[in-house]
Structures are given as C-alpha cells and as structure tokens.
C-alpha positions in Angstrom: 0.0 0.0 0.0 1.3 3.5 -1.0 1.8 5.9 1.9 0.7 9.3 1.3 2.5 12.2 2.4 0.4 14.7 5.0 -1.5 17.6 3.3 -1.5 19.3 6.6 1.3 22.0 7.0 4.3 21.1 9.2 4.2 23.2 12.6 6.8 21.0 14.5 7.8 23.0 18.0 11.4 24.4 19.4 11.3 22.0 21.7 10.3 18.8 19.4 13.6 19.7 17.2 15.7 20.1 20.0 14.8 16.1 21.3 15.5 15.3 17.8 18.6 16.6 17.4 19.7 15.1 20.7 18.9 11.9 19.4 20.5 12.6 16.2 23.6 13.5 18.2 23.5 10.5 20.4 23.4 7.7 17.2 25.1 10.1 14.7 28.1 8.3 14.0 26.1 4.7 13.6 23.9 4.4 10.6 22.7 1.3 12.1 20.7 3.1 14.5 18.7 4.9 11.4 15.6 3.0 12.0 15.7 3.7 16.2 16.2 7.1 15.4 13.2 7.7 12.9 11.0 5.4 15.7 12.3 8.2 18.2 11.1 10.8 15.8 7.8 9.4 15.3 7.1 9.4 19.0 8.1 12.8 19.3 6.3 14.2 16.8 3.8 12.1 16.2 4.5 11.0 12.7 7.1 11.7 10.2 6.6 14.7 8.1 9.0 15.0 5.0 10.8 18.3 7.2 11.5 15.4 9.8 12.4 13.1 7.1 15.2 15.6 6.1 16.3 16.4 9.6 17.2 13.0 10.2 18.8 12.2 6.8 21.2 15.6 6.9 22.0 14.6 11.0 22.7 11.1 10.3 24.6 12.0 6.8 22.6 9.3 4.5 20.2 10.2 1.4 17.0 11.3 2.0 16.2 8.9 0.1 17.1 6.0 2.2 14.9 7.6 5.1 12.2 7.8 2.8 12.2 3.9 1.9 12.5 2.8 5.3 9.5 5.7 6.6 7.5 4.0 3.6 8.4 0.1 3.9 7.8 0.0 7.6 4.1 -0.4 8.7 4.9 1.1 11.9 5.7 4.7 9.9 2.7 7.4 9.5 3.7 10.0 6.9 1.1 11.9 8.0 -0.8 13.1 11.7 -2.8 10.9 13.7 -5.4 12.8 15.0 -6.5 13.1 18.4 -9.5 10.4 17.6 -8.0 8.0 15.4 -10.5 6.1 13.3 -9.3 2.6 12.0 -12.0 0.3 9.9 -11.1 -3.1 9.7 -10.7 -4.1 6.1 -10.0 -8.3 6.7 -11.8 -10.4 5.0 -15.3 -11.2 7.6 -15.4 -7.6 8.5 -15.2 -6.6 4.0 -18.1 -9.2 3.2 -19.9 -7.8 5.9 -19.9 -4.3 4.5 -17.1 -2.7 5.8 -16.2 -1.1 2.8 -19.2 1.0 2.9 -18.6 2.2 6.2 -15.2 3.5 5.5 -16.7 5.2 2.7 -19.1 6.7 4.8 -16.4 8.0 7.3 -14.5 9.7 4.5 -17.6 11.3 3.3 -18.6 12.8 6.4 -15.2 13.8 7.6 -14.5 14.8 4.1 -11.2 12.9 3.8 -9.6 10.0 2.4 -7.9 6.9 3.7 -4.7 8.3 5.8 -5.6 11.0 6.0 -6.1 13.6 9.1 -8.8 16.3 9.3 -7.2 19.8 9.2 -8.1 20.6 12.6 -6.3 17.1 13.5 -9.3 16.1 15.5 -10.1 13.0 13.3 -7.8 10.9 11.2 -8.7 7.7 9.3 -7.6 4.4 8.2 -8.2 1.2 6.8 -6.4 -1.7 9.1 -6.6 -5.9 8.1 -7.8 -8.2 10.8 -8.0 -7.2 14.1 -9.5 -9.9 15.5 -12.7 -9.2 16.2 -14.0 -11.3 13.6 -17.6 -12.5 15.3 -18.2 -8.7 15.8 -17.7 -8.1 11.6 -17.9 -5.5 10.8 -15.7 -3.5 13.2 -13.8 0.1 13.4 -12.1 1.3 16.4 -11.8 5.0 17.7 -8.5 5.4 19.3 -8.8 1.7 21.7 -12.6 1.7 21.6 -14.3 -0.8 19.3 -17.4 -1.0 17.8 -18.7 -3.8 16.1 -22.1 -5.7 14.1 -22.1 -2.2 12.3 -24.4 -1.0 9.5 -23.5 2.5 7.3 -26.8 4.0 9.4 -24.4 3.8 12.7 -21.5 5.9 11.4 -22.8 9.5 11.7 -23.7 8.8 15.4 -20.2 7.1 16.4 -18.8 10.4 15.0 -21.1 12.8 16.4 -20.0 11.5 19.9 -16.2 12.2 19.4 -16.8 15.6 17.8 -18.5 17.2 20.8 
C-alpha cells in the first residue's frame, strides 16, 4: 500500500527539534541506528513529516532517500498526523463481506477525507487496518482503543457525532 504524504502543513515546535537533534547527536556516527532514530522521531512528533524526514537524513549523513524507503516500507511509519480520535475500519476479510467497505466510505464522506488522511483541525484521522480480530463482531472500526462492532453505514454518523463534541 502507497503511503501518502500529510496535506496538513508542518508546525513542529522548538522543543520537538531540540529532542531530535539530541537523538540525532546521540546515534550520529552509527547508521545502524537509522531505524531507532526515525522510531524516536515518530514518538516525538507524532508522525514523520518530510521536514523530519530531512532532519534526520542531513544529521545522520545518508540520502533522504534512504529515510524515505525505510519511513515507507515500515508499517509502523505514519507520513502523516494521527489525530486526536483515530479512526481505524477493519478491512480483513469477515469484517469486508460484511460491509465494511461502505462504512469506511461513509467515514471519508462525512469527515470529508480519504484513507490516511487527518482532518485539518487534527481532530479526526482515518484508516483502513486488516484483521483485528474481532472477527464475530464483523464489521468493526475502532476509535483510538474503543471498538465498535455488528455495524451498519446508518451507525457511522452517530459514532462520530459522539467524538466531535
């Protein structure tokens, strides 16, 4: 699956660079700590904007490029912001037959975004996950750790109506 890159404009703090660059300067000198450093990143800001991207390639000296492919090969990467009610809708096979599909169609329509994607004001963000194990519930989204389950495209406006209070 192609990661997209954030829409949303970079507004990364003072303080967030300085904690990157001290992580930077503590693994400068071994590239094998690339990956640690970018999973460092990530937790400071939240995801990995391209800006980060290129913080971390010119502090560890190696191609922006190879920070790209490891940011886009690694599940574990977001190129862009979660927001602060992250909407997954599982996408494996029970909860898809099941009409799962719709739903996450649904969510992008009323949000007005697409798949990993955040909404400008960062208060929702969306994506599409495979199994989650909650098959006998199909079909299932979670917001942030809450799940909902035995869904039908009628129950989506009221699940996000009670996060956008």
């Amino acid at each position: 699956m192609l990661k997209k890159l954030s829409t949303i404009p970079f507004n990364g703090t003072e303080e967030q660079k300085s904690q990157l660059d001290a992580v930077i300067a503590a693994h400068k000198h071994d590239k094998s700590c690339l990956m640690a450093v970018m999973q460092k990143a990530q937790d400071i800001y939240g995801y990995l904007p391209l800006e980060v991207q290129n913080m971390i390639a010119e502090g560890m000296e190696v191609p922006l490029e190879k920070v790209y492919g490891v940011a886009t090969f690694y599940a574990q990467f977001s190129l862009t912001p979660k927001g602060k009610h992250h909407i997954s809708v599982c996408l494996g096979t029970a909860c898809y037959v099941k009409g799962a599909g719709d739903l996450y169609d649904k969510l992008q329509e009323i949000l007005g975004i697409g798949g990993d994607e955040c909404t400008p004001d960062r208060r929702f963000s969306l994506s599409a996950c495979r199994c989650i194990g909650a098959c006998g519930l199909a079909p299932v989204l979670t917001v942030n750790e809450e799940v909902y389950g035995r869904l039908v495209v009628d129950d989506v406006p009221g699940i996000v109506a009670k996060y956008n209070a």
